[in-house]
N, C-alpha and C positions, 0 to 999 in steps of 0.2 A: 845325835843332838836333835832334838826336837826344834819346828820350825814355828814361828809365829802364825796366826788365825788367819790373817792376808796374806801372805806367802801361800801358806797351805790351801786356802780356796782358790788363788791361781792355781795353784799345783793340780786341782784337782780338775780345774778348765781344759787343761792343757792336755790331761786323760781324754779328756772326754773328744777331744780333738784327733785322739789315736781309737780311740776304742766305743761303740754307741751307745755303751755302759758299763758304769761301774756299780760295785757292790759297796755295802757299807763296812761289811765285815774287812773286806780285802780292802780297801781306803785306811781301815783304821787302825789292822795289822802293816800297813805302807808306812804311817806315821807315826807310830805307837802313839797313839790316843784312845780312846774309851771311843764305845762307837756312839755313845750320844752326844759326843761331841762333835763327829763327823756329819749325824743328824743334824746338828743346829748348822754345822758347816751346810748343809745339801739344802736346808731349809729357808735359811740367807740365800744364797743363789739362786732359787725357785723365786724367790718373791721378788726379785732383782730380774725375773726374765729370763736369766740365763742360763737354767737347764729345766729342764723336765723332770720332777718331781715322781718317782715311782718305788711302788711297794719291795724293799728291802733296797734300795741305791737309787739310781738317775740314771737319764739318758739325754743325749747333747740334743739340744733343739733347734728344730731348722729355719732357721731366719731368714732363709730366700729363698722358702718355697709353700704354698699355699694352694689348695684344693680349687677347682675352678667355681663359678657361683652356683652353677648347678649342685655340684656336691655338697656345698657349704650351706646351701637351704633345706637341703635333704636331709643334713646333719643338723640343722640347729636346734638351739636348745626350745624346750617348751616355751610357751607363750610369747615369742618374739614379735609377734603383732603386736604387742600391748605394746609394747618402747614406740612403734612407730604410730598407735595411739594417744598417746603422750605427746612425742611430735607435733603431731597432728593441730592438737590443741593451742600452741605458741605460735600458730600462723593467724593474723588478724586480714580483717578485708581488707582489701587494696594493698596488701603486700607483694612485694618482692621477693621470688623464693630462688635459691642455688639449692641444688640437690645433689649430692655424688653420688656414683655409684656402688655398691655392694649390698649385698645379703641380707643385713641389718637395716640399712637406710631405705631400702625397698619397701622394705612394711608400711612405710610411711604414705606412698601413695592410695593405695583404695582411702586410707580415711579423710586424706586431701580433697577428693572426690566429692565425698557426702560431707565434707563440715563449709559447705561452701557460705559465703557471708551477703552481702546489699551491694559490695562492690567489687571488682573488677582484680583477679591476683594475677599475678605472672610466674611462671612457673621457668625455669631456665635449669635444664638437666644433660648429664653426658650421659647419663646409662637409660637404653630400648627399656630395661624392666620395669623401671619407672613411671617412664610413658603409657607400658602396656600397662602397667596394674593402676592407674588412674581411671582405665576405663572412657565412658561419655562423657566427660567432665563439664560443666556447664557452658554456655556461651558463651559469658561473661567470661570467664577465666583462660588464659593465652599459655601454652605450653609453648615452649622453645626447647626446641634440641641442639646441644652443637654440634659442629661437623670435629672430624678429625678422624683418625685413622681405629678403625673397629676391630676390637676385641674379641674375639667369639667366644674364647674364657671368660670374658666377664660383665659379655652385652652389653656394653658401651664403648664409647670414641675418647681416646689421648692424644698427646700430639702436641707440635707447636700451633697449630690451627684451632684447637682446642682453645689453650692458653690464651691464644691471643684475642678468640672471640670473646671469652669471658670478662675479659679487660676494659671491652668495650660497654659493660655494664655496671651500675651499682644495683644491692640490693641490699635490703631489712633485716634478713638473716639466713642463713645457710646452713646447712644438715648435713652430716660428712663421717665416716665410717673409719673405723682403723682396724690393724690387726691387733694392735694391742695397746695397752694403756701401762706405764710404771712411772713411780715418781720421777722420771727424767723425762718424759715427757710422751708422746704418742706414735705409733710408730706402726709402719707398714711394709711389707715385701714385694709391696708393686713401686717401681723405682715410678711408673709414666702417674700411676694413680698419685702418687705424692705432690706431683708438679702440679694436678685440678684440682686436688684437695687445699694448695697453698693459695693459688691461685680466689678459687672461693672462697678464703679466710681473709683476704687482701680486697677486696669489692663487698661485704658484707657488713653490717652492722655489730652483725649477731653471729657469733660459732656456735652452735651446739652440736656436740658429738655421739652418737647413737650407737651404744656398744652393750653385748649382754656383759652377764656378770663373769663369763668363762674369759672375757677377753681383758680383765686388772691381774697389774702384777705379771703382766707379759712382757719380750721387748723382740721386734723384730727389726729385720734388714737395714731401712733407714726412717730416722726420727725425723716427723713430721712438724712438729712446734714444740714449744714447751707445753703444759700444762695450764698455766697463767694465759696463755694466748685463746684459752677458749671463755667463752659465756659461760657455761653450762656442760654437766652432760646426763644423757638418757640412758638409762637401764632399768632392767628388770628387777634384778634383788639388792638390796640394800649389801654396798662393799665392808668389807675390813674398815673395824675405827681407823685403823691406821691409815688407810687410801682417805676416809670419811676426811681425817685433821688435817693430811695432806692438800687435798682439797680447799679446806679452809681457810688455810693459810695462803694458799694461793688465789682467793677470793672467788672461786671457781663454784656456782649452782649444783646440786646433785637432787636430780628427779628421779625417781623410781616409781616402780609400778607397787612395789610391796608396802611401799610407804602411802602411796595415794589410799591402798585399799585397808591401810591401818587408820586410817582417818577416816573412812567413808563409813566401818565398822564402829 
């Protein structure tokens, strides 16, 4: 007796739980169904985050575990300066900045640096790479680092000490980094990173989230906000209509970099 479409895509989670991959052939002799139906089964759970997506079946994806920030700049994709270009731009003088740390959100400083304005910004950050890729940054402008307990994975400081200095401040808007993006909302595998990233969304004006385009349609370890809870967010290539309505609906900005230079063109 054949099983229903949600039955059988548990079914097929719950593989993947025993085994780091399966086939599609062998899934689709398991359920007697056609294998393109197994396809659209593998291809729903891909876009839902919850597995990995590869050439002839799938393999389980690991949601609590992540490359340190070194490896993860080594690996990123082209042009991910450009997102923290972008950035860059949505800070006004005399602002208030929160910054988090990772990979992505680090691009963001050298441009901070050189777009500087007539008055006076404040820069409040938990991650050193931040700080270091600002460089000389002008007089005028006050970098703050919090204290708390240092990462050497991921060059910056978590913690309750973290948390609670940031509390101590408001700001304009904040820049903040995820592993992954899917309609249920944003989400990361650093359980300490989660707590400075809520924190900076709770003292802020403004959320914008700074993710290339490899990181929609993921879901990792634990959920950071909803979707609706952000301003805005920065990427490089223009996502799926489907993430683009998603978005929409949730009243949520989408900046890209392929969209600015379809206009500039």
């Amino acid at each position: 007796m054949r099983i229903g479409k949600k039955q059988r895509q548990q079914s097929i989670l719950q593989e993947l739980k025993l085994h780091p991959h399966v086939r599609v052939a062998t899934l689709a002799e398991r359920f007697d169904v056609a294998t393109e139906t197994i396809r659209r089964d593998l291809d729903a759970l891909s876009e839902d985050g919850l597995i990995k997506r590869e050439f002839g079946g799938a393999s389980a994806r690991p949601m609590g575990h992540q490359p340190d920030l070194i490896e993860r700049q080594s690996a990123a994709v082209a042009g991910l300066d450009r997102i923290g270009m972008l950035a860059a731009n949505l800070v006004r003088p005399g602002d208030v900045v929160m910054i988090d740390a990772g990979s992505t959100v680090a691009q963001l400083a050298p441009y901070l640096a050189v777009n500087g304005g007539t008055q006076a910004r404040t820069f409040i950050t938990n991650c050193y790479a931040v700080v270091h890729g600002m460089g000389d940054v002008a007089d005028r402008d006050d970098v703050v680092m919090c204290p708390g307990v240092f990462d050497v994975r991921e060059n910056a400081v978590y913690g309750s000490d973290t948390i609670d200095f940031l509390r101590r401040f408001h700001a304009n808007i904040a820049f903040i980094g995820a592993s992954g993006v899917s309609w249920q909302g944003f989400s990361d595998v650093n359980r300490r990173a989660v707590a400075v990233k809520r924190a900076m969304m709770e003292r802020s004006d403004e959320t914008w989230l700074m993710v290339d385009h490899t990181k929609f349609d993921q879901r990792y370890l634990e959920n950071v906000a909803p979707i609706e809870a952000l301003t805005g967010i920065i990427t490089d290539l223009v996502p799926s209509q489907k993430t683009i309505s998603q978005l929409h609906r949730s009243g949520v900005k989408l900046v890209t970099w392929q969209d600015a230079q379809t206009k500039i063109a």
